[in-house]
N, CA, C and O of each residue as an XYZ file, in Angstrom:
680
protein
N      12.638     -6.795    -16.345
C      11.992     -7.098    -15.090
C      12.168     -8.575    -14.773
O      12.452     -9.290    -15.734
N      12.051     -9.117    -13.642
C      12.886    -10.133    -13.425
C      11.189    -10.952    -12.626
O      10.369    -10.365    -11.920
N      11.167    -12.005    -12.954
C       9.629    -13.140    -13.110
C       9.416    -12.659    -11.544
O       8.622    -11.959    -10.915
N      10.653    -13.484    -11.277
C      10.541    -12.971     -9.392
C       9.919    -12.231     -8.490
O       9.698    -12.633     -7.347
N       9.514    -10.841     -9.023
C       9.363    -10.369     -8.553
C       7.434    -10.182     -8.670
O       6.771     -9.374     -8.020
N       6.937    -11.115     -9.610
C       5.739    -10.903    -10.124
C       5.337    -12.134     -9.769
O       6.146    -13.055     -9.662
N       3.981    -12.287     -9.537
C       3.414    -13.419     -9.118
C       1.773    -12.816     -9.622
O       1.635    -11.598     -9.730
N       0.363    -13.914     -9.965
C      -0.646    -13.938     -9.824
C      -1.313    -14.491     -8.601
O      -0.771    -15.177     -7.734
N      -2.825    -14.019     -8.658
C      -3.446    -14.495     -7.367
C      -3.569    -15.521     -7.206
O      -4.048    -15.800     -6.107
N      -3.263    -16.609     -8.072
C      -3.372    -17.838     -7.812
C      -2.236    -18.771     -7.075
O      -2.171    -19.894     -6.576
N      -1.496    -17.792     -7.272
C      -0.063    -18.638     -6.836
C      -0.086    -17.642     -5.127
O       0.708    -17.901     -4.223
N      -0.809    -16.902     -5.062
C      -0.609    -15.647     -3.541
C      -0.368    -16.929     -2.388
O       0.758    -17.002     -1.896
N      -1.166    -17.697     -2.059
C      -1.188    -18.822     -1.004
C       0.479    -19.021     -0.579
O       0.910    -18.662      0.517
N       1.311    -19.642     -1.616
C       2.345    -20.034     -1.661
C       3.543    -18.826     -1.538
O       4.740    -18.913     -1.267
N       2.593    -17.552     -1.892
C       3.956    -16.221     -1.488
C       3.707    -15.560     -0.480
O       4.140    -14.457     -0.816
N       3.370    -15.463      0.382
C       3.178    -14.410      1.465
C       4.201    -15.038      2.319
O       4.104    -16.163      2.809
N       5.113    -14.284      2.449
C       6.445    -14.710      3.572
C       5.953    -14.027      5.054
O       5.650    -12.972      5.610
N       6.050    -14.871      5.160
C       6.294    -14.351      7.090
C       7.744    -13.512      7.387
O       8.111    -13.505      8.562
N       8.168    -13.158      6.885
C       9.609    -12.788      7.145
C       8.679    -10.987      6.662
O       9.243    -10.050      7.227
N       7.621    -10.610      5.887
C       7.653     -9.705      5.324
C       6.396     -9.278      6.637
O       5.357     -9.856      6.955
N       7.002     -8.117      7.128
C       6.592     -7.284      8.221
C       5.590     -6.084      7.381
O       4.482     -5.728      7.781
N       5.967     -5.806      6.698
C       5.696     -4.681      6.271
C       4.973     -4.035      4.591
O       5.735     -3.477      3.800
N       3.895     -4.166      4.351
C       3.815     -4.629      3.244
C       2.909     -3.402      2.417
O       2.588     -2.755      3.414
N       2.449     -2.849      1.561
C       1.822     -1.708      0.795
C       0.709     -2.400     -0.135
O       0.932     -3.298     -0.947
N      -0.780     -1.689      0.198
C      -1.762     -2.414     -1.527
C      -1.873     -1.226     -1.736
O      -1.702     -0.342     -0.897
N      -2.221     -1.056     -3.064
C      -2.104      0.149     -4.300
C      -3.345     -0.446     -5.029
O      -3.410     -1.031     -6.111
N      -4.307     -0.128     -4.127
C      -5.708     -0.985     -5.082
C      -6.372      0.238     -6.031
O      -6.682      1.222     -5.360
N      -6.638      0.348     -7.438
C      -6.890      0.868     -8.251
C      -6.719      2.516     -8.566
O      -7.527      3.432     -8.722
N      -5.371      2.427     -8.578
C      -4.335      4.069     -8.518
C      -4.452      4.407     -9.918
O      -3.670      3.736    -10.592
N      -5.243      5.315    -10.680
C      -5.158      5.837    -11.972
C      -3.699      5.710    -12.431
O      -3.352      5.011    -13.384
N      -2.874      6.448    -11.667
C      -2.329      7.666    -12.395
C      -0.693      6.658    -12.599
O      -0.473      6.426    -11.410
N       0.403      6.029    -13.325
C       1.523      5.698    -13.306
C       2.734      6.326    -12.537
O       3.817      5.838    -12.212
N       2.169      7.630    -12.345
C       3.033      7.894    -11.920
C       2.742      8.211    -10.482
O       3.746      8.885    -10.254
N       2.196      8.202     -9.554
C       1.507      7.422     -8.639
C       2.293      6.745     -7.831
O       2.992      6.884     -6.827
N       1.806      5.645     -8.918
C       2.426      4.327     -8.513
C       3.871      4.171     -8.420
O       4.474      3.584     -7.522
N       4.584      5.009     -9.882
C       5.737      4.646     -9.562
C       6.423      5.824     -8.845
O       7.561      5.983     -9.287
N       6.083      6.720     -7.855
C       5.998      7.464     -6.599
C       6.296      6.617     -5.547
O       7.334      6.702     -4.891
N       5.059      5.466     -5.289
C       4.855      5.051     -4.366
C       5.941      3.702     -4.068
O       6.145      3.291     -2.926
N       6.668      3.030     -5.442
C       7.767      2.082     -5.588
C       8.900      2.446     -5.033
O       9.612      1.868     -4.212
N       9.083      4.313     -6.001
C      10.258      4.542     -4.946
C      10.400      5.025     -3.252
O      11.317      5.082     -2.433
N       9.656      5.177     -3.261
C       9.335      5.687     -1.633
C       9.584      4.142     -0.956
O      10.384      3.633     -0.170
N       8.672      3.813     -1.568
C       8.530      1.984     -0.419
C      10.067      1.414     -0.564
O      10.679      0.766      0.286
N      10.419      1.723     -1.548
C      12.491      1.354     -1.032
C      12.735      2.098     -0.116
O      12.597      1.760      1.060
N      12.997      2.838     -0.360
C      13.164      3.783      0.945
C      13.025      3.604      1.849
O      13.968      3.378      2.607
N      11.868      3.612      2.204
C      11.100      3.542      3.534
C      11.257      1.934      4.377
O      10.795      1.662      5.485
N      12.140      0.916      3.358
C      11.941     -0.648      3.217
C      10.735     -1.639      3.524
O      10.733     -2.615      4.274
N       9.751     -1.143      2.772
C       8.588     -2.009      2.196
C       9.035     -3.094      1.607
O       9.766     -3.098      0.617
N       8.533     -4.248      2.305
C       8.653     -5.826      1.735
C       8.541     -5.924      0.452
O       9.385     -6.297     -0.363
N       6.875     -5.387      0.203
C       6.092     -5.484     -1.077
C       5.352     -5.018     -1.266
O       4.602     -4.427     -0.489
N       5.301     -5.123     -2.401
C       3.519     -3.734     -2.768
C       3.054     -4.476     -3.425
O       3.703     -5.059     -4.293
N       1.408     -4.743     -3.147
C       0.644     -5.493     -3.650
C      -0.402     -4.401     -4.946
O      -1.420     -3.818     -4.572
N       0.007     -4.334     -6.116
C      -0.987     -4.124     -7.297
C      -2.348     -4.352     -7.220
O      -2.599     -5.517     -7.526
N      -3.057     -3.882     -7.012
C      -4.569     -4.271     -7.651
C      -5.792     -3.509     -8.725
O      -5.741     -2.302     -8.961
N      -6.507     -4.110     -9.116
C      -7.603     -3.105     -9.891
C      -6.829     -2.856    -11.258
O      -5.967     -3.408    -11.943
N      -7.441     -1.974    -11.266
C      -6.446     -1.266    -12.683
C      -4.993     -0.085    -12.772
O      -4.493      0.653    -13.621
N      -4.746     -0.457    -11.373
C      -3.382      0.028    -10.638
C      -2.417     -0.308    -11.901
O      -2.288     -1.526    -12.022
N      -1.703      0.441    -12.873
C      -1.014     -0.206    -13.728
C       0.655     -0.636    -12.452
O       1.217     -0.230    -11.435
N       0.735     -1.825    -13.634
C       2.010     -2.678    -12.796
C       3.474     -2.891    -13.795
O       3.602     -3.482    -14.867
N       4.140     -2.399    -13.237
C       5.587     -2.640    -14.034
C       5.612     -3.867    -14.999
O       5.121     -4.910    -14.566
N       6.091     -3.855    -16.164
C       6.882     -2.506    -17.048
C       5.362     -1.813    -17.896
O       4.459     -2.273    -18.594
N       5.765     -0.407    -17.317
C       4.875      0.641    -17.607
C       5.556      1.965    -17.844
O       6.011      2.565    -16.870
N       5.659      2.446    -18.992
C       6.472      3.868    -19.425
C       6.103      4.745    -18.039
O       7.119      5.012    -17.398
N       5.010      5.185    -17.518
C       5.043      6.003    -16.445
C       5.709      5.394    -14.815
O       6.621      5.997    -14.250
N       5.297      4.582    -14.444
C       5.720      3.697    -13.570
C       7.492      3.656    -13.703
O       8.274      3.864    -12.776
N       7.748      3.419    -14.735
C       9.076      2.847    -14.277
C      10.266      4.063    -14.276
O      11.347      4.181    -13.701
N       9.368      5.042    -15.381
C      10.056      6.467    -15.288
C       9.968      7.055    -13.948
O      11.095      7.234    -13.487
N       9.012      7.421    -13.153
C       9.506      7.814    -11.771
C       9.686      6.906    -10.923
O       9.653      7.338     -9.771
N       9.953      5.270    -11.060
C      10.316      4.192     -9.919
C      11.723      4.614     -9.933
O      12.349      4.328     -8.912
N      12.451      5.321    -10.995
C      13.722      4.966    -11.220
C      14.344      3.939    -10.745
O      15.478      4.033    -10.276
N      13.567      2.642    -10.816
C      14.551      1.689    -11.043
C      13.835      0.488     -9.653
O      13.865     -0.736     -9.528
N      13.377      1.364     -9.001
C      12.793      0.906     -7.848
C      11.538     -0.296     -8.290
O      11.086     -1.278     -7.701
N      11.368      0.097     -9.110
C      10.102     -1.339     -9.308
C      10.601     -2.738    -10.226
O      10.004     -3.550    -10.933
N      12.145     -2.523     -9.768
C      13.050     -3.712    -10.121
C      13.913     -4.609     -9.058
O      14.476     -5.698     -9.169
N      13.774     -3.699     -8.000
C      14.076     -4.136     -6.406
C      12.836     -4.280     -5.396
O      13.005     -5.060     -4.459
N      11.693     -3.654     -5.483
C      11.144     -4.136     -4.648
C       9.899     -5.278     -5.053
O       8.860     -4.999     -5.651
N      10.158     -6.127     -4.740
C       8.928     -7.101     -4.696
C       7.472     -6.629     -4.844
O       7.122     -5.795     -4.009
N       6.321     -7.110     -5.993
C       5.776     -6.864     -6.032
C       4.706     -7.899     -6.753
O       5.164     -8.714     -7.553
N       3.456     -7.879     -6.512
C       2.298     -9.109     -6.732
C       1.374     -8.114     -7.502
O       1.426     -6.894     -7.349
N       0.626     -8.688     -8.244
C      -0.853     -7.974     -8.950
C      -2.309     -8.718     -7.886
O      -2.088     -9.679     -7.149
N      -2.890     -8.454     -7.931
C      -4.504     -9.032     -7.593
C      -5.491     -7.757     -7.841
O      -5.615     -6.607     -7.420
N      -6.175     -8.711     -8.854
C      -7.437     -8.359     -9.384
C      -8.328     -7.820     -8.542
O      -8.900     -6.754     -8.766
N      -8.536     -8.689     -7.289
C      -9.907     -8.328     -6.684
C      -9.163     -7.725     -4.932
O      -8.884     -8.716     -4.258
N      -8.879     -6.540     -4.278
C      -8.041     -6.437     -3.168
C      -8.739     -6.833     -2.393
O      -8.063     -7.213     -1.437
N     -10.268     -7.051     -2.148
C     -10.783     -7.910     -1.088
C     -10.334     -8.813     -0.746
O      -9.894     -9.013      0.386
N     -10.350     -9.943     -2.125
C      -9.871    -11.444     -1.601
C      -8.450    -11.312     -1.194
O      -7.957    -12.316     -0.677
N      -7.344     -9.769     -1.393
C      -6.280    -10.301     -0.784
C      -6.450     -9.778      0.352
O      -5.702    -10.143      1.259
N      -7.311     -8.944      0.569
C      -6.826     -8.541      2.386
C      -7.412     -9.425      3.706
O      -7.056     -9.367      4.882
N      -8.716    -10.485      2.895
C      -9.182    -11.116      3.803
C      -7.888    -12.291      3.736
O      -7.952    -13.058      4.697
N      -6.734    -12.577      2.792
C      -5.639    -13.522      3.003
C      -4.683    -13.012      3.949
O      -4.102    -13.545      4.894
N      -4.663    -12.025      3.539
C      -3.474    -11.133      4.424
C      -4.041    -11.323      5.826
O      -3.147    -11.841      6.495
N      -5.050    -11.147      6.509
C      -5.663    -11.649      7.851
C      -5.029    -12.720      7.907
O      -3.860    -12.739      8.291
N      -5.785    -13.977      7.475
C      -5.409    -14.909      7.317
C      -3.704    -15.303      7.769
O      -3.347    -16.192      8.543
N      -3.298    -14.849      7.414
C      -1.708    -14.735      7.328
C      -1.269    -14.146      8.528
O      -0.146    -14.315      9.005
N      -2.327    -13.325      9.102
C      -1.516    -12.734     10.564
C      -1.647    -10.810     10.125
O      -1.785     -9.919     10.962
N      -1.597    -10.709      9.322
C      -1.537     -8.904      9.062
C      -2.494     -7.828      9.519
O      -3.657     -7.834      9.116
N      -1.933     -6.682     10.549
C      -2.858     -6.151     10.710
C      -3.384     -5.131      9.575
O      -2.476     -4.447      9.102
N      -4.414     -4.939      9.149
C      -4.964     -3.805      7.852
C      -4.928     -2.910      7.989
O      -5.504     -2.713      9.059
N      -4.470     -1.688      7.450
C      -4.469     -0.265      7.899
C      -4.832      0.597      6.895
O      -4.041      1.105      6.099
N      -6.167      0.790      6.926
C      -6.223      1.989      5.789
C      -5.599      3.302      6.019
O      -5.763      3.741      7.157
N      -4.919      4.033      5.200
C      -4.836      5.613      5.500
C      -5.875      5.919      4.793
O      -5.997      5.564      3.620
N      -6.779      6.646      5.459
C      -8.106      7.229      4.841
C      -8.654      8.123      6.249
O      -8.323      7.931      7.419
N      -9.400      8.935      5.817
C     -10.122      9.973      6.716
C     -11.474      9.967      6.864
O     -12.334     10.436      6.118
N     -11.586      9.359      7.960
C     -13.146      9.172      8.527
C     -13.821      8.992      9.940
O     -13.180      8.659     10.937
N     -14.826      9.177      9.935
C     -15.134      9.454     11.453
C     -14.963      8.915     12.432
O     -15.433      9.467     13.428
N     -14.190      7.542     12.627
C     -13.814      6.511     12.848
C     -12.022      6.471     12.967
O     -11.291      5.673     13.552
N     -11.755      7.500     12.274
C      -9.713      7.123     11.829
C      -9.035      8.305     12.723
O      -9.280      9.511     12.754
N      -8.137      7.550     13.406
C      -7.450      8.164     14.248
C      -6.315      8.713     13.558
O      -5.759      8.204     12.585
N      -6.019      9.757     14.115
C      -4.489     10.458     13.508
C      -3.520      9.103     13.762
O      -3.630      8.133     14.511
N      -2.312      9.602     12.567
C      -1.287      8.455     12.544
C      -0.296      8.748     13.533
O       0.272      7.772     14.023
N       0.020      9.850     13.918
C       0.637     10.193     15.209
C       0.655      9.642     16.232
O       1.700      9.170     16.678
N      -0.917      9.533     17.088
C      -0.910      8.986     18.071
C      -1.479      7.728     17.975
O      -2.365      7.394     18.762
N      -0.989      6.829     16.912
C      -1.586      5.519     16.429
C       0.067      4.941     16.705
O       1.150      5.497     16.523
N      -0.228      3.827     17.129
C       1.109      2.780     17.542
C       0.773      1.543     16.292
O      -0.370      1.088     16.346
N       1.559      1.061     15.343
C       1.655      0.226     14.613
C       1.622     -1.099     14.830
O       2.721     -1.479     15.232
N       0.716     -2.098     14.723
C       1.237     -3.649     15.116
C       1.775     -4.354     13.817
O       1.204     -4.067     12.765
N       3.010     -5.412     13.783
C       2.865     -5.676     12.701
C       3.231     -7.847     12.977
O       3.507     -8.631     13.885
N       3.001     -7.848     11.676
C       2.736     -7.430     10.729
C       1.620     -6.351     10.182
O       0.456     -6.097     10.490
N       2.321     -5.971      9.459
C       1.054     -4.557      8.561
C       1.038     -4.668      6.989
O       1.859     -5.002      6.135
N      -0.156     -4.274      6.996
C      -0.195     -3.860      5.380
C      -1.243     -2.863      5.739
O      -2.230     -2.888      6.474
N      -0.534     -1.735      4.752
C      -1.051     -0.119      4.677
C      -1.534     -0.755      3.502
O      -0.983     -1.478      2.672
N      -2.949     -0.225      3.649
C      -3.568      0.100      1.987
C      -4.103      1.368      1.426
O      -5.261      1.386      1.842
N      -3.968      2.124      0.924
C      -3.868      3.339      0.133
C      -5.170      3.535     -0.476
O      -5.757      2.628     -1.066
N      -5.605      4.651     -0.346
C      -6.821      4.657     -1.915
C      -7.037      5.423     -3.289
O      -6.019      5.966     -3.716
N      -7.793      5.514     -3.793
C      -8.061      5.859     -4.867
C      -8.005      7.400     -4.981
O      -8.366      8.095     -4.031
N      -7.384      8.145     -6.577
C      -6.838      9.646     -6.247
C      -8.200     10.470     -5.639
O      -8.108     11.350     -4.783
N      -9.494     10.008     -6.254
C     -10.579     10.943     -5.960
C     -10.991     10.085     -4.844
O     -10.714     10.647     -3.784
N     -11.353      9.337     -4.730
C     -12.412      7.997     -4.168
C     -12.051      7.971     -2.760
O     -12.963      8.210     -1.969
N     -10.804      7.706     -2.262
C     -10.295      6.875     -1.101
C     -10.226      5.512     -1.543
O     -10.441      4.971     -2.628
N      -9.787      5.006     -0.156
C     -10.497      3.646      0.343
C     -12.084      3.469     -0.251
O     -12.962      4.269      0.071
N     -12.292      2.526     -0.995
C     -14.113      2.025     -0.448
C     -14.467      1.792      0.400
O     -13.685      1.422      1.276
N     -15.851      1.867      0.652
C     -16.400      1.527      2.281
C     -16.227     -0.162      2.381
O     -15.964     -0.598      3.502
N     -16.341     -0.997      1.424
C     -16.002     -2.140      1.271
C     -14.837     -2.832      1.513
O     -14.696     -4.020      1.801
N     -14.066     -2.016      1.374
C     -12.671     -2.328      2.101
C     -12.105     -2.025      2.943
O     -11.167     -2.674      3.406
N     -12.673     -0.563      3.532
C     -12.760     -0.138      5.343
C     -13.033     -0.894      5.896
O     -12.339     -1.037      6.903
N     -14.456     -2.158      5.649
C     -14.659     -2.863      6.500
C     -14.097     -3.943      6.774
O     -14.531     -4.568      7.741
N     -13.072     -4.433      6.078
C     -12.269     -5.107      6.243
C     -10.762     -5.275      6.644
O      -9.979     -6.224      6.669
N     -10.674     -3.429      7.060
C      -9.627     -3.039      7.829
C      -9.716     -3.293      9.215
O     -10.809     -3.613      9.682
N      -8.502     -3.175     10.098
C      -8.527     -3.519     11.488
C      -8.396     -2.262     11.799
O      -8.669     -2.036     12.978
N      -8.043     -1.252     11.108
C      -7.758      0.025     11.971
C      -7.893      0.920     10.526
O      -7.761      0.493      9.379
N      -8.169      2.161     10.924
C      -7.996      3.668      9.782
C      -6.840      4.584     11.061
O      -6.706      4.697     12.280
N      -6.200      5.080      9.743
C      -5.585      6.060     10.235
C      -5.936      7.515      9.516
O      -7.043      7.534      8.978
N      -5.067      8.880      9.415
C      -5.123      9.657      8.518
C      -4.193     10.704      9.079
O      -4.113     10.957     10.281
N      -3.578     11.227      8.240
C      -3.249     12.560      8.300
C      -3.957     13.569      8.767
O      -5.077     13.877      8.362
N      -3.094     14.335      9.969
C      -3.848     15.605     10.120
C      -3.649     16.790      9.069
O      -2.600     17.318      8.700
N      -4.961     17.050      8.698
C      -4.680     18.598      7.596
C      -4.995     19.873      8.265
O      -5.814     20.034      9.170
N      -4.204     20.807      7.679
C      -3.825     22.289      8.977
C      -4.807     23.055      8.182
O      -5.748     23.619      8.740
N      -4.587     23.111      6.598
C      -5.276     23.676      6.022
C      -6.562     23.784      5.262
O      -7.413     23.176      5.912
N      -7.176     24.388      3.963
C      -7.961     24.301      3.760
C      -8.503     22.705      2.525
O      -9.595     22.181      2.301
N      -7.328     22.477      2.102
C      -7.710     20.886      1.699
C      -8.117     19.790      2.834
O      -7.838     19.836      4.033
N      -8.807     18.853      2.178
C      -9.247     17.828      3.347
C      -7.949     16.424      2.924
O      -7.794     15.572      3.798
N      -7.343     16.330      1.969
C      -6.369     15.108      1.530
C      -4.886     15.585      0.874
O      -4.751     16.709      0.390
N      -4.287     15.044      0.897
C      -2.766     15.078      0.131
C      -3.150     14.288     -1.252
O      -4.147     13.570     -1.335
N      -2.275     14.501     -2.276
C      -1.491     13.430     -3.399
C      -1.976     12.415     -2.789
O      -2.245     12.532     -1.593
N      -2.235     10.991     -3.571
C      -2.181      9.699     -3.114
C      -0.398      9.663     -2.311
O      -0.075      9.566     -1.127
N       0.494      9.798     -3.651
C       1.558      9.251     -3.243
C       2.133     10.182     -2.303
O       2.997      9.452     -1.818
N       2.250     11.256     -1.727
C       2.580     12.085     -0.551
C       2.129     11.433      0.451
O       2.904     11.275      1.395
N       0.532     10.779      0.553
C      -0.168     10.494      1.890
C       0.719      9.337      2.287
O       1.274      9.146      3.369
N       0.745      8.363      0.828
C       1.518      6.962      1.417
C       3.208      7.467      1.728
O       3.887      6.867      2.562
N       3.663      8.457      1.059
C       5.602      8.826      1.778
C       5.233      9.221      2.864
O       5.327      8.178      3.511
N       4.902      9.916      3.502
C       4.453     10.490      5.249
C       3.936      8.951      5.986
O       4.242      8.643      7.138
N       3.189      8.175      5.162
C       2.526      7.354      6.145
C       3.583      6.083      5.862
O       3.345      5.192      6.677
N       4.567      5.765      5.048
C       5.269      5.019      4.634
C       6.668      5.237      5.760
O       7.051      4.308      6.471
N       7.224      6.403      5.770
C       8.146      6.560      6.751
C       7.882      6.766      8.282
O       8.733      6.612      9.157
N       6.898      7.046      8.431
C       6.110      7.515      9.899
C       6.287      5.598     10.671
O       6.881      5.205     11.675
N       5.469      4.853      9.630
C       5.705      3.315     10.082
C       6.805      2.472     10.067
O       6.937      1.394     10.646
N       7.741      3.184      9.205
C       9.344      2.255      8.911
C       9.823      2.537     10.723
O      10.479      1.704     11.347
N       9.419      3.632     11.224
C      10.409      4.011     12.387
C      10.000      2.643     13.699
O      10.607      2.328     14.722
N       8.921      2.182     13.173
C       8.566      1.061     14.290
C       8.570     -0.426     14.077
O       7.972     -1.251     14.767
N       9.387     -0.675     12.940
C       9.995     -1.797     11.967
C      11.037     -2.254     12.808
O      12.031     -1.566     13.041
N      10.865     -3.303     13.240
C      12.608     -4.125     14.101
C      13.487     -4.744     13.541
O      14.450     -5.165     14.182
């Protein structure tokens, strides 16, 4: 794994590029493989970066890097401990917040128009989003469900909501 691509919260001030439109948090994802779901997709889809947090495990990780295939060696990626203090930076910085989460409040992603900069933030496999960090979103979105589940996979919700937003990327 190459230093580059890893940074702590202390050094975050000095990395947030303006050049990066498009960006992913993965705040406290059990599962490795998950995550490394969500690495390869965000190539794909061309995600700047994915921001780690919580106990989100972070490359090099036997599960992670087995389904990144390879992907969590190309795409840029940061850890932070606490995702509050990064999303109130990410403001800071210009980013609009976007939870995918489902609530009485979250509009389908369909008829939702993207501003960006963006950072999608993802939630937890059982949990969601916290309400603590909804409130520090600028917008919720969600998937419409046809059937009798109310959620997808973490990492399904973020590939649907990962490519749905690449299409409005310039």
């Amino acid at each position: 794994m190459s230093q580059s691509h890893v940074s702590v919260s202390s050094q975050h001030e000095q990395r947030i590029n303006k050049q990066d439109q498009f960006v992913l948090i993965v705040p406290n994802i059990r599962s490795g493989h998950n995550v490394g779901a969500m690495f390869r997709t965000a190539d794909g889809a061309g995600v700047n970066k994915i921001y780690l947090c919580g106990y989100s495990p972070c490359p090099p990780h036997t599960q992670v890097d087995k389904v990144s295939l390879g992907a969590e060696k190309v795409v840029p990626f940061e850890y932070h401990r606490q995702p509050g203090r990064l999303l109130k930076k990410l403001k800071q910085f210009g980013y609009t917040i976007v939870a995918l989460e489902s609530t009485a409040k979250s509009v389908s992603i369909y008829t939702w128009q993207p501003k960006f900069p963006l950072a999608l933030i993802v939630g937890n496999e059982k949990t969601g989003v916290p309400k603590r960090l909804l409130e520090l979103c600028d917008e919720t979105v969600h998937l419409p469900m046809r059937g009798t589940k109310t959620s997808l996979n973490v990492s399904v919700a973020a590939g649907i909501a990962l490519y749905y937003i690449a299409n409005f990327v310039s």
